[in-house]
C-alpha positions, 0 to 999 in steps of 0.5 A, spaced: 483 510 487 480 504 493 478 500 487 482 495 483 478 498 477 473 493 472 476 486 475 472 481 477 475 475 481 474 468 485 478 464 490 479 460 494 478 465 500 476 473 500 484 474 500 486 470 494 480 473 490 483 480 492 490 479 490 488 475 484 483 482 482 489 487 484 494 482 478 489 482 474 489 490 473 496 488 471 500 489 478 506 485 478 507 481 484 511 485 490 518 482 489 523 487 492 520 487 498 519 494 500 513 499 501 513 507 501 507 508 507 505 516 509 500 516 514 496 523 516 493 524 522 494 520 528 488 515 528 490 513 521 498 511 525 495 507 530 490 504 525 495 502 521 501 499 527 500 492 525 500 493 518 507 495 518 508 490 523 506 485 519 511 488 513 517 487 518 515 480 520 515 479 512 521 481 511 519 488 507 523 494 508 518 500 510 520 507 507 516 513 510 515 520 512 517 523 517 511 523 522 510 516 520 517 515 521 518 517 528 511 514 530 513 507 527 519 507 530 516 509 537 512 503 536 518 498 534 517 498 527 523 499 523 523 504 516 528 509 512 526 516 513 525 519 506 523 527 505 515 529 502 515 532 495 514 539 498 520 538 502 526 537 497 529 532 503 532 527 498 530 521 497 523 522 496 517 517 494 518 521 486 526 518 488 524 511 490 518 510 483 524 513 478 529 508 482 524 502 482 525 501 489 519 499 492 512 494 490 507 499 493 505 505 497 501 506 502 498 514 503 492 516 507 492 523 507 491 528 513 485 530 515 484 538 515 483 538 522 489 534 523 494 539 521 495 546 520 492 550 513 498 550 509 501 543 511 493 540 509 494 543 501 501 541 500 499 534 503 493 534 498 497 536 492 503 531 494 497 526 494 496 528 487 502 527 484 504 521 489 497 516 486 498 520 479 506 517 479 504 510 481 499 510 476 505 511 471 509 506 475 504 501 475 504 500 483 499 499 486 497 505 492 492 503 498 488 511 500 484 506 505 486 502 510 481 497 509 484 495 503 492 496 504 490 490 510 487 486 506 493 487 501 498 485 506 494 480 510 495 476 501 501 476 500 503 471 504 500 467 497 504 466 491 501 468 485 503 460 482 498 457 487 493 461 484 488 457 481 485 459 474 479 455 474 473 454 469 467 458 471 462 452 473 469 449 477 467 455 483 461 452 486 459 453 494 460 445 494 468 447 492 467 451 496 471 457 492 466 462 493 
């Protein structure tokens, strides 16, 4: 799941290649501006702090778990509340899929060492079906920070900049490579 698939892509920069990859593999553009994100384990919090700032500086809204609700807003990064699949506390990220309500996920799961046995499993099935639900949903879902950043640090891009060159047009002295 940390790979666009079997998509090459150029651009002008690292983040107009990646964003042009991630639309390639037939993700829509984020239009309604708002994101689900669940993060396990405290370093992954921290890790993940100016990523969300950067979501509320673009207008998005942020939905979260509980954990990582109460840690962003500790932090003054605004985000809804929504319950975990093996909760039943609605809305749920299944909820938010089936109502359409978000672009992308963000979900890096709990370390074991993180949390105690019980929990760890629920995470890893709730894990499971949150990648397998956005598979169907065709939205894309970050497992790594690494990629969720340089997702979000694209999408000041507008899909219509993108530029759809010949492939002898990207050379260095272009400077597309």
């Amino acid at each position: 799941m940390r790979s666009t698939g079997e998509v090459a892509s150029f651009g002008k920069n690292k983040k107009e290649a990646f964003l042009a990859a991630i639309m390639a593999t037939g993700v829509l553009y984020p239009t309604k501006k708002a994101a689900f994100v669940s993060l396990g384990g405290a370093n992954a919090k921290i890790r993940a702090i100016k990523q969300c700032q950067m979501l509320m500086s673009l207008g998005y809204t942020i939905y979260s778990t509980s954990g990582t609700h109460m840690f962003l807003k500790e932090h003054g990064v605004v985000s809804v509340k929504v319950g975990k699949l093996y909760e039943g506390v609605h809305p749920t990220f299944e909820d938010l899929l089936k109502s359409a309500m978000i672009d992308f996920a963000i979900v890096i799961p709990e370390g074991e060492n993180d949390t105690d046995r019980r929990r760890f499993m629920h995470g890893l099935s709730d894990g499971y079906y949150m990648r397998r639900m956005s598979v169907d949903a065709k939205i894309p879902i970050f497992t790594a920070l690494s990629t969720s950043e340089l997702f979000i640090s694209s999408l000041h891009i507008v899909p219509a900049a993108l530029p759809i060159l010949a492939w002898d047009e990207y050379s260095i002295d272009k400077h597309y490579l």
